[in-house]
C-alpha positions in Angstrom: 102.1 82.1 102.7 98.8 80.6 103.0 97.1 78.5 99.8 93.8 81.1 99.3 91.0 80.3 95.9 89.6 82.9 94.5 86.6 83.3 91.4 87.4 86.2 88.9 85.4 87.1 86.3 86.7 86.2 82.4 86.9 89.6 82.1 89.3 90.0 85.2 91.0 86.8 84.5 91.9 87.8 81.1 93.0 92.0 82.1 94.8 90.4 84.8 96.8 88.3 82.9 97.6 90.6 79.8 99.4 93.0 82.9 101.1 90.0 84.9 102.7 89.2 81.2 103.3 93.3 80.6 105.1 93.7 84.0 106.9 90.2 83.8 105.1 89.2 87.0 103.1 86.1 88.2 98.7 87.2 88.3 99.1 85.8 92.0 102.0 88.4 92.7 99.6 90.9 91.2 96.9 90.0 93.5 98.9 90.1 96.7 100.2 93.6 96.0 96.7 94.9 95.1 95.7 93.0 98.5 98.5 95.0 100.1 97.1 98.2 98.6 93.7 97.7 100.0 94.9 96.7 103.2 97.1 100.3 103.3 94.1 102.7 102.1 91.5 100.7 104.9 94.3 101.4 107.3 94.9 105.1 106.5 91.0 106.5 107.2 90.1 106.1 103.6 87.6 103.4 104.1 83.8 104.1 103.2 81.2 103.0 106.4 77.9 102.2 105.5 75.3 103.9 106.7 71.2 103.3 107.0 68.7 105.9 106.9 65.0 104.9 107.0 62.9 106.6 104.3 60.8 109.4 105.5 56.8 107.8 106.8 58.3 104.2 106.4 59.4 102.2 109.0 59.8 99.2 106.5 62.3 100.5 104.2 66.0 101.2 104.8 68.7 102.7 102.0 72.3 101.7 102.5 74.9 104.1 101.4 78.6 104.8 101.5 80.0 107.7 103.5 83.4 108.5 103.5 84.9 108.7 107.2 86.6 111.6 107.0 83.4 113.2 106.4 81.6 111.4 109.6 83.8 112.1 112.9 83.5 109.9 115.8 80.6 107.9 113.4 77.6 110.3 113.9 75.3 109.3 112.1 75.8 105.7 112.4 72.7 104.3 114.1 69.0 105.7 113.4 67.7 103.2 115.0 
């Protein structure tokens, strides 16, 4: 394993370690499965692209917004220049 910091939030730090000491399991176990479950849903097509869009009459201003893959094929959509 490889030695990795991280910065949660009090919030997280606190949720996280009220369910490490519900589950009798270490918050850095915790964080390696939810890692793991990430790394699974990216892997599966699941993962949101972002896409840009310039508003209509502006050159100057671009919106970036998720789009679910699955919706997209092949990435149409993914460059407007």
């Amino acid at each position: 394993m490889v030695r990795t910091q991280i910065y949660l939030t009090e919030r997280q730090r606190h949720e996280l370690a009220a369910i490490a000491y519900t589950v009798w399991k270490k918050q850095s176990e915790l964080i390696r499965e939810a890692v793991d479950r990430l790394i699974k849903e990216e892997a599966s097509g699941k993962r949101e692209r972002l896409y840009c869009a310039k508003l209509p009459g502006s050159g100057k201003i671009a919106r970036i917004f998720p789009i679910s893959e699955q919706l997209v094929p092949n990435g149409i959509g993914a460059d407007h220049g």
